[in-house]
C-alpha positions as CSV (number, residue, x, y, z in Angstrom):
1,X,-5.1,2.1,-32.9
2,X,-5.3,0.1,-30.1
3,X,-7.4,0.4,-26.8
4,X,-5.0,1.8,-23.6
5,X,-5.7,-0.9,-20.9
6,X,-7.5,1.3,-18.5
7,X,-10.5,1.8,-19.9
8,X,-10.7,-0.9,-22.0
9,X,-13.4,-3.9,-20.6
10,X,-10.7,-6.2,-19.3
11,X,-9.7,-3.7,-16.7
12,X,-13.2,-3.4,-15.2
13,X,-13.9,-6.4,-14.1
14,X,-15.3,-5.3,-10.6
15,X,-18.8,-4.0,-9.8
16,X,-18.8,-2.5,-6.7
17,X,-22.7,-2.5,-6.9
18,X,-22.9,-6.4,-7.0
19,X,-20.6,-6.6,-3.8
20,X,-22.9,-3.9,-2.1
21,X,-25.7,-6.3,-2.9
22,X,-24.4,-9.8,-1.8
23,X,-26.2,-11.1,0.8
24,X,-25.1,-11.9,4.4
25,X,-24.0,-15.8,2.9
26,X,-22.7,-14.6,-0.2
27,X,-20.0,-12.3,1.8
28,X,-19.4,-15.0,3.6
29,X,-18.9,-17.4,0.9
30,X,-16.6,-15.1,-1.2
31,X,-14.3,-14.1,2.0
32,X,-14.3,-18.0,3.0
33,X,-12.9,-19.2,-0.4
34,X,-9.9,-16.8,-0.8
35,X,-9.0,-17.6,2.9
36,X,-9.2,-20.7,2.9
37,X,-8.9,-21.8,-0.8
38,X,-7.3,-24.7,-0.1
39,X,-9.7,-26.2,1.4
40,X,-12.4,-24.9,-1.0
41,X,-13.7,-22.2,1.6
42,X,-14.0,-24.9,4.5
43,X,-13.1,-23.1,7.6
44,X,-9.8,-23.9,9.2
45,X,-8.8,-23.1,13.0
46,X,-6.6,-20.3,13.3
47,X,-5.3,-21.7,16.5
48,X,-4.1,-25.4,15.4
49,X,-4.8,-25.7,12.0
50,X,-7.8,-28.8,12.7
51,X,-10.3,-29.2,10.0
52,X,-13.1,-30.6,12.4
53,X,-15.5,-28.0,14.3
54,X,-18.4,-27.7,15.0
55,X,-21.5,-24.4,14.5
56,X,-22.1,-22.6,17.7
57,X,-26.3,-21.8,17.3
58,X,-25.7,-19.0,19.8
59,X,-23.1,-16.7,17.9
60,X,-21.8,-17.0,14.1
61,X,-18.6,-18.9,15.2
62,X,-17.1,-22.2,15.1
63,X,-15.9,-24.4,17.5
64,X,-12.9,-26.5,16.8
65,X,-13.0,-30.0,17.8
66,X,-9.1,-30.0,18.2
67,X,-8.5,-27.5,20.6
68,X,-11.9,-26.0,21.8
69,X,-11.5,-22.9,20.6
70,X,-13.8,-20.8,18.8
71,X,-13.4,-18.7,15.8
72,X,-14.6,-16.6,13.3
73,X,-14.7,-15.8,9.5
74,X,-12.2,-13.3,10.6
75,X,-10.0,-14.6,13.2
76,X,-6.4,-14.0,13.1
77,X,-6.3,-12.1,10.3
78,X,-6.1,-8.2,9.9
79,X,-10.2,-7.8,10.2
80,X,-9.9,-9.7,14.0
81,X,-12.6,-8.1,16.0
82,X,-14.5,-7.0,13.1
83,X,-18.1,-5.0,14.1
84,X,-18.7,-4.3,10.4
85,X,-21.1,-6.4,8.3
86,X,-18.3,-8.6,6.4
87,X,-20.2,-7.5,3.4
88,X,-19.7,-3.4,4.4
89,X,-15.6,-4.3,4.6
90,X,-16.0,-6.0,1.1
91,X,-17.5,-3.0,0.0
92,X,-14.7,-0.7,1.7
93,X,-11.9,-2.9,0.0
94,X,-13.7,-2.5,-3.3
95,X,-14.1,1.2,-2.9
96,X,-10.5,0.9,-1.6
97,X,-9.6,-0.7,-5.0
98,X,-11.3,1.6,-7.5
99,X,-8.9,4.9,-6.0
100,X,-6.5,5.3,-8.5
101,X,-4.4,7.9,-6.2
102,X,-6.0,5.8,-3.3
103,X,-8.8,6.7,-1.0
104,X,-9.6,9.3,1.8
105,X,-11.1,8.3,4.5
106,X,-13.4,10.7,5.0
107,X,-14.6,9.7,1.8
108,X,-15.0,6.2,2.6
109,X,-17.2,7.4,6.0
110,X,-19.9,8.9,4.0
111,X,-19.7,5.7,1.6
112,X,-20.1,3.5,4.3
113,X,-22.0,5.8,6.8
114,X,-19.3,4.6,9.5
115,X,-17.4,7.2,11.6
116,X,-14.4,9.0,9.9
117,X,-12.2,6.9,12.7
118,X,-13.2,3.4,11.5
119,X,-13.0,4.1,8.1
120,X,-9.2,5.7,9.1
121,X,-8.1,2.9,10.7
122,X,-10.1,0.3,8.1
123,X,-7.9,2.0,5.6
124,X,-4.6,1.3,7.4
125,X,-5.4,-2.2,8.0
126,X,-5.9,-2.7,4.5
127,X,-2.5,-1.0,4.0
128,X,-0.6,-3.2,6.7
129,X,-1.7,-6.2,4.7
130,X,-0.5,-4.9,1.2
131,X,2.5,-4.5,2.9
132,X,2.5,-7.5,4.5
133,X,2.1,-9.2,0.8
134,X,4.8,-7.7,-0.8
135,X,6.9,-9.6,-2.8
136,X,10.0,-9.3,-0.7
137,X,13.8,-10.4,-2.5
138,X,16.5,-8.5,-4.2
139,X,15.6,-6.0,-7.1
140,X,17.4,-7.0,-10.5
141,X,18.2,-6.1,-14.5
142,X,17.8,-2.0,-14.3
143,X,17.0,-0.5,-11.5
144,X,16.1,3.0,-10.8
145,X,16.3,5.1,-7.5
146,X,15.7,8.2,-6.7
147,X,14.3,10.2,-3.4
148,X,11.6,12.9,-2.8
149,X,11.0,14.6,0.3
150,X,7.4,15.2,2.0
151,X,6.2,16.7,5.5
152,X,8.3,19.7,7.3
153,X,6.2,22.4,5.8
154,X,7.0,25.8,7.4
155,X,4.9,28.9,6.1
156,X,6.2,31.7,5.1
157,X,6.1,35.2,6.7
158,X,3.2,37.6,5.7
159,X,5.8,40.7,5.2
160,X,8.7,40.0,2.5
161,X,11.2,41.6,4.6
162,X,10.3,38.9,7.6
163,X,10.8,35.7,5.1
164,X,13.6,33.4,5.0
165,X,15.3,31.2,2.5
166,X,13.5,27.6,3.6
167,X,15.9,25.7,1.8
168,X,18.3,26.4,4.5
169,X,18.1,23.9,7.4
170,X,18.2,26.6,9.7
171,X,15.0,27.7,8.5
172,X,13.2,24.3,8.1
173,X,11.2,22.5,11.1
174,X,12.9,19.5,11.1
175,X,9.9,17.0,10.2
176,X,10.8,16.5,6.5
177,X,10.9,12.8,6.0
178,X,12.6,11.3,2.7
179,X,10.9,8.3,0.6
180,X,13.5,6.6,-1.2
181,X,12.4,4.4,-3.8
182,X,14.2,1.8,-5.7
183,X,11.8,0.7,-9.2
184,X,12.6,-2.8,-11.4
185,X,12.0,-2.2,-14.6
186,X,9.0,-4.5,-15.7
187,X,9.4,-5.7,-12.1
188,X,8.3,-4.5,-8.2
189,X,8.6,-1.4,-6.3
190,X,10.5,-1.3,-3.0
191,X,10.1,2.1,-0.9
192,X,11.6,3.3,2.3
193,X,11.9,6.4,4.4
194,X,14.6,8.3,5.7
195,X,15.4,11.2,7.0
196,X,18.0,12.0,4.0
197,X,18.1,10.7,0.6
198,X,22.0,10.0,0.9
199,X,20.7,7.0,3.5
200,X,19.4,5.5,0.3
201,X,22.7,4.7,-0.7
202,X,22.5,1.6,1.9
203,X,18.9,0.7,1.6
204,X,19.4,0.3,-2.4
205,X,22.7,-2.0,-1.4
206,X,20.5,-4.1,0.7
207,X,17.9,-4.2,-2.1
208,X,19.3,-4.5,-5.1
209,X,20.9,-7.6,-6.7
210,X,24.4,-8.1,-7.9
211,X,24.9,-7.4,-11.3
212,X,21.7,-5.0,-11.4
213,X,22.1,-1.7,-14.1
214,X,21.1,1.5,-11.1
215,X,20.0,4.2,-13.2
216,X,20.2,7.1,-10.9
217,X,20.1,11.0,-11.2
218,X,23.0,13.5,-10.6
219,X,23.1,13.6,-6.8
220,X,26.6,13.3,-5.5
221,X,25.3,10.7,-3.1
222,X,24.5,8.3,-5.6
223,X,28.2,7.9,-6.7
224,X,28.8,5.8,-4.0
225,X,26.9,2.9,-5.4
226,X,29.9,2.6,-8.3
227,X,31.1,0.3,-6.3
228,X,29.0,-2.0,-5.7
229,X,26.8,-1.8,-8.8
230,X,27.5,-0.6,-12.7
231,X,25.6,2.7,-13.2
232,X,24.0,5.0,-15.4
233,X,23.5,9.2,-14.4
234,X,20.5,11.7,-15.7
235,X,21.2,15.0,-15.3
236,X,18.0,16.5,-15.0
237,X,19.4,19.7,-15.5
238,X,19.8,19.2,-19.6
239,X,17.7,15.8,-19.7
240,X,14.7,13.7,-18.4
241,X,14.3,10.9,-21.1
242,X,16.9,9.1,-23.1
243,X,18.2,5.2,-23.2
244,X,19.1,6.4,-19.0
245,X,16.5,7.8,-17.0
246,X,14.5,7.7,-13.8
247,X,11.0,8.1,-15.5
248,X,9.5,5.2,-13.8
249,X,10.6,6.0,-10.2
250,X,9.5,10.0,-10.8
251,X,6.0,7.9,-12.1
252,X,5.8,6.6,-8.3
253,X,6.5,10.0,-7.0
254,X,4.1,11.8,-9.6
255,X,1.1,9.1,-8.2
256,X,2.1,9.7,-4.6
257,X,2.4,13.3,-5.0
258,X,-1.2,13.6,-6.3
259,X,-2.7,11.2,-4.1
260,X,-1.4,13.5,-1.4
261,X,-2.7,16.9,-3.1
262,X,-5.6,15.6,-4.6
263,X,-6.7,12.9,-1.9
264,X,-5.3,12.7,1.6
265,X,-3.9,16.5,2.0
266,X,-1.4,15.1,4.4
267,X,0.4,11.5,3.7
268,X,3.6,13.1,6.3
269,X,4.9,11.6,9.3
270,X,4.4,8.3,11.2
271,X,2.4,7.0,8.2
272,X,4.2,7.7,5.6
273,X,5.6,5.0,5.0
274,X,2.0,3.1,4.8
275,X,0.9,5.6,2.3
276,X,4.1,4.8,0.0
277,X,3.8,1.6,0.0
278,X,0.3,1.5,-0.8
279,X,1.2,4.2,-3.8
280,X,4.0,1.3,-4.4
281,X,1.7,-1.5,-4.8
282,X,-0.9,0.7,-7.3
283,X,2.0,1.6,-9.6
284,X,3.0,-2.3,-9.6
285,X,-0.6,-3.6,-10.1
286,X,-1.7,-0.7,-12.3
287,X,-2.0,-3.3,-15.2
288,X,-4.2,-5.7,-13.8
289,X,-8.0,-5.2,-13.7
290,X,-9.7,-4.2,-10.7
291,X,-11.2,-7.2,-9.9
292,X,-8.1,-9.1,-9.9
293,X,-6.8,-6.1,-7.6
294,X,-9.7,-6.8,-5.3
295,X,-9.0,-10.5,-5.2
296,X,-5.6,-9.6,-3.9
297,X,-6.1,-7.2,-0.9
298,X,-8.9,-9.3,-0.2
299,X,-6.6,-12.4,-0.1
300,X,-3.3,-10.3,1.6
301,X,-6.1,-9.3,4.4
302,X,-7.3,-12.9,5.0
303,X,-3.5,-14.2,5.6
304,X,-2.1,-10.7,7.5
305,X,-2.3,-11.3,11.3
306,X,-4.1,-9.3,13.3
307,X,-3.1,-6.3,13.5
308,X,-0.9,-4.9,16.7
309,X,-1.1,-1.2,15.6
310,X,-4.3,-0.9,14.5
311,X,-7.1,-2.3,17.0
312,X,-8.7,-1.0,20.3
313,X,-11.7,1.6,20.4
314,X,-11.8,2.6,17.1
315,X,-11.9,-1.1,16.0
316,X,-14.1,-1.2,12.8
């Protein structure tokens, strides 16, 4: 019988000890030749793209010989500002990489010894630039969408008399956000939220490709897309596998689900979005090897600008 991927060798192809133990150059040279691979690591000015510069011997920057700016390693790109050694933010996208339901950033403090609000915000950086990175383009061949709600969690009375039926809207708080997922089979994972699954309806004919098979589940709001698209129905009521199903977009929900039980506690609100996306991108690269996963955050963080949400005090 064959070996499952994931713990076969070829996965683990990532040592998170070697990158703990590269030296100040090493860092340096690794970060240098997935930015700037083009030119084989040699540094390029972020301001007008001149090759010529020259070593400052007061600070570890460059000076470009076009435009008289200096730079960094990390200039323009999502790390701008950096205080961290650029070895320490290796480190935290390789410890990053390895959460398979992603990451807590408490977690990543007392890995790093850095304060629980630089490793919060270093994990959201590294989120913008998956997003950033995304494939963008029209979903094709089947495509699967479905909707799951998180957030708006009202507790229930003490004394049964005193509870209430909270799946009436008169009962809920109002925060309950929707992330609407649309899955390519063998192909990318687009997410949005919304406040109601029935906006999905638009989001998946913005999304999704002529000509593209929708698998979708027995929602009325779902029917809509007839028109535009030809469709397949679950009922989940008699069925959950079969020639039509939703099994790989209730995969993405099952991952984000845990990572929010089992890792963050809380993935609601202004950031959910960041969090699906990220759960988006794990379920997509799930069958590439760690290392290869490494080489791409760490390349999607060298070409995301820097960043307008994330930066100020709490700047890592």
């Amino acid at each position: 019988m064959a070996q499952h991927f994931l713990p076969s060798p070829e996965a683990k192809t990532l040592s998170l000890a070697k990158v703990l133990r590269m030296s100040d150059k090493a860092a340096e040279m690794a970060f240098r030749s997935i930015r700037w691979a083009e030119t084989g690591g040699e540094a390029i000015c972020p301001e007008c793209g001149c090759l010529e510069h020259y070593d400052l011997k007061s600070r570890p920057v460059w000076k470009c010989k076009g435009c008289n700016k200096q730079f960094s390693i990390t200039s323009g790109t999502i790390f701008h500002g950096r205080k961290l050694a650029l070895r320490d933010i290796l480190g935290a996208i390789a410890i990053f990489t390895n959460g398979a339901k992603g990451v807590s950033a408490l977690q990543l403090s007392r890995d790093l010894g850095v304060s629980y609000n630089c490793a919060f915000v270093l994990c959201h950086k590294m989120r913008e630039a998956i997003a950033l990175a995304r494939q963008d383009g029209a979903l094709s061949g089947n495509v699967e969408v479905d909707g799951a709600y998180f957030g708006g969690y009202v507790k229930p009375a003490n004394n049964r008399e005193d509870r209430k039926d909270r799946r009436k809207k008169i009962n809920q708080s109002g925060k309950r956000q929707v992330v609407v997922v649309m899955r390519e089979r063998g192909g990318n994972t687009m997410t949005a939220v919304r406040k109601t699954e029935a906006e999905g309806v638009a989001i998946a004919r913005q999304n999704v490709a002529a000509g593209a098979m929708i698998h979708a589940d027995e929602a009325s709001h779902w029917d809509k897309l007839a028109a535009n698209f030809s469709i397949k129905r679950v009922n989940h009521k008699t069925e959950y596998s079969g020639e039509t199903n939703t099994n790989q977009a209730e995969s993405f929900f099952s991952r984000l689900r845990r990572a929010e039980i089992g890792t963050h506690h809380h993935v609601a609100g202004k950031n959910l979005a960041a969090y699906a996306t990220e759960m988006a991108w794990r379920e997509d690269a799930r069958r590439q090897s760690n290392g290869n996963q490494f080489a791409m955050i760490v390349g999607a963080a060298a070409m995301a600008p820097k960043s307008a949400k994330w930066c100020g005090y709490w700047q890592h």
